[in-house]
C-alpha positions in Angstrom: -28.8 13.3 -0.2 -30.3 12.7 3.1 -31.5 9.1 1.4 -28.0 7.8 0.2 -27.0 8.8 4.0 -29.7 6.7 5.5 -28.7 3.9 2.8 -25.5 3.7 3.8 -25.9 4.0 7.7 -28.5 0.6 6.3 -25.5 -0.9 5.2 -23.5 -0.3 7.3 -26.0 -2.0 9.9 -26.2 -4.9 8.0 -22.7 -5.5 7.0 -20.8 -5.4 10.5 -17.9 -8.0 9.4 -17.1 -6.0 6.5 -16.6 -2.7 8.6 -15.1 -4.9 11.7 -12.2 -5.5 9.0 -11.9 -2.3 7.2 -11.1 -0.4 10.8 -8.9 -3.1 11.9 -7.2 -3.1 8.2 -6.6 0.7 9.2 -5.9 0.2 12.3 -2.8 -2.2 11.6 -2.0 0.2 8.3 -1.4 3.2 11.1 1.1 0.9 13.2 2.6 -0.7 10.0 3.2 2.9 8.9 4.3 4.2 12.0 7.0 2.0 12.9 8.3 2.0 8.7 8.5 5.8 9.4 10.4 5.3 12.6 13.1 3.1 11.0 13.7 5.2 7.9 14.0 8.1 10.4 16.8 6.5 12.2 18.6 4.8 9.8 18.7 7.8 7.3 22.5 9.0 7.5 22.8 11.9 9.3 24.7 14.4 6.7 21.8 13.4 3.8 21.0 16.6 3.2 24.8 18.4 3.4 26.4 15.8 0.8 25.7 16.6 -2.8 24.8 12.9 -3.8 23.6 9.7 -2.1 26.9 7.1 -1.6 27.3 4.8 -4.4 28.9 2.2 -1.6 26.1 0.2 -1.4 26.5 -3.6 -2.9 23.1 -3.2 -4.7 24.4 -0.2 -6.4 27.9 -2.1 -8.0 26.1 -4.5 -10.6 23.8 -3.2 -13.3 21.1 -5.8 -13.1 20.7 -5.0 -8.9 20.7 -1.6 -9.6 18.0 -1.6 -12.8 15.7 -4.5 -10.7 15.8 -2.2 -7.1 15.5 1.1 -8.9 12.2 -0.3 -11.0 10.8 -2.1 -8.1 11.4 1.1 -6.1 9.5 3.3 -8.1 6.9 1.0 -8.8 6.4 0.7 -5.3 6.6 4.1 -5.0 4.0 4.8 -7.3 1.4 2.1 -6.5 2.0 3.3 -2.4 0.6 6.8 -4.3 -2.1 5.6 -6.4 -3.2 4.0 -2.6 -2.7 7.6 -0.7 -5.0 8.9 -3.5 -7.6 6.4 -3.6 -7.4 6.6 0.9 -8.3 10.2 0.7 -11.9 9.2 -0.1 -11.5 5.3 1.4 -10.8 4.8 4.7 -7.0 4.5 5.3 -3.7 6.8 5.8 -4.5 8.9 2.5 -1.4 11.4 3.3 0.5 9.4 5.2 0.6 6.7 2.3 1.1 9.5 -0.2 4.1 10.8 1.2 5.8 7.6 1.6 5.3 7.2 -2.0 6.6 10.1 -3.0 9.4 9.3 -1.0 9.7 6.2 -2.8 9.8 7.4 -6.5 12.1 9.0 -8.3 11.7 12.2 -9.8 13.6 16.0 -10.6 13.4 18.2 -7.6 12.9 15.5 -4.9 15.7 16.1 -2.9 14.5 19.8 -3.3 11.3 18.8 -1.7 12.2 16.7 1.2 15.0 19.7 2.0 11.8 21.7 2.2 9.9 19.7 4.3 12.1 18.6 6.7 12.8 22.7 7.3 9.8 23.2 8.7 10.8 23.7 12.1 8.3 21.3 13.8 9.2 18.6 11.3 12.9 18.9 12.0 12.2 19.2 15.8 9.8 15.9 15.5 12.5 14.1 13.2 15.3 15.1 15.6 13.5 13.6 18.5 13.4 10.1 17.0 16.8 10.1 16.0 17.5 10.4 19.5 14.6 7.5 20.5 16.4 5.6 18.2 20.2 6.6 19.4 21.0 8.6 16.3 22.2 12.2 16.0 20.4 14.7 14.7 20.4 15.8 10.8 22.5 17.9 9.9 21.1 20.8 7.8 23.1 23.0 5.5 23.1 26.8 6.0 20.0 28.5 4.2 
């Protein structure tokens, strides 16, 4: 054990480019991440979560072939941004961070279920609340429990 630690601090000596570009890979990941947050924060419509169905107003939703090539792309999006979050927990990256934007991605039973329950969580909704007013939004509305 102790060898395979010495190993890699070896490597790690030896290889400086290579670990240079993995933190600043990271690095750029984390403000990537941050600001996509930020955006989808704002721009979600406030009453998301008191209406029983998403709007079907959007032009990408009116023709068949939009809708089949955005929901597949979506999902497969969605699921690759997972299979990252998975592989980050044991490589350097945003494991959770990428795993929840994956999830948030793909469609699947019980999803709206989910994100109801997380953003619940009173610090979550506090947090959430505070950049929709950052980003001149109101607050989400939440329906009675």
């Amino acid at each position: 054990m102790v060898e395979g630690i010495v190993a890699l601090f070896d490597w790690a000596r030896t290889h400086p480019g290579i670990l240079t570009g993995v933190f600043a890979g990271s690095l750029l990941l984390i403000i990537v991440y941050a600001g996509l947050v930020f955006v989808a924060i704002g721009r979600m419509s406030p009453d998301y979560f008191v209406r029983p169905h998403p709007t079907p107003d959007t032009w990408w939703r009116r023709h068949p072939l939009l809708r089949l090539t955005t929901h597949v792309l979506k999902n497969t999006l969605g699921a690759l941004a997972l299979i990252m979050g998975i592989l980050m927990l044991v490589l350097p990256g945003q494991g959770v961070l990428t795993i929840l934007i994956g999830i948030s991605l793909l469609d699947f039973p019980g999803k709206r279920r989910l994100e109801y329950w997380i953003i619940s969580q009173g610090a979550v909704h506090r947090t959430i609340d505070r950049i929709r007013a950052r980003a001149g939004r109101p607050p989400l509305v939440l329906p009675d429990p």
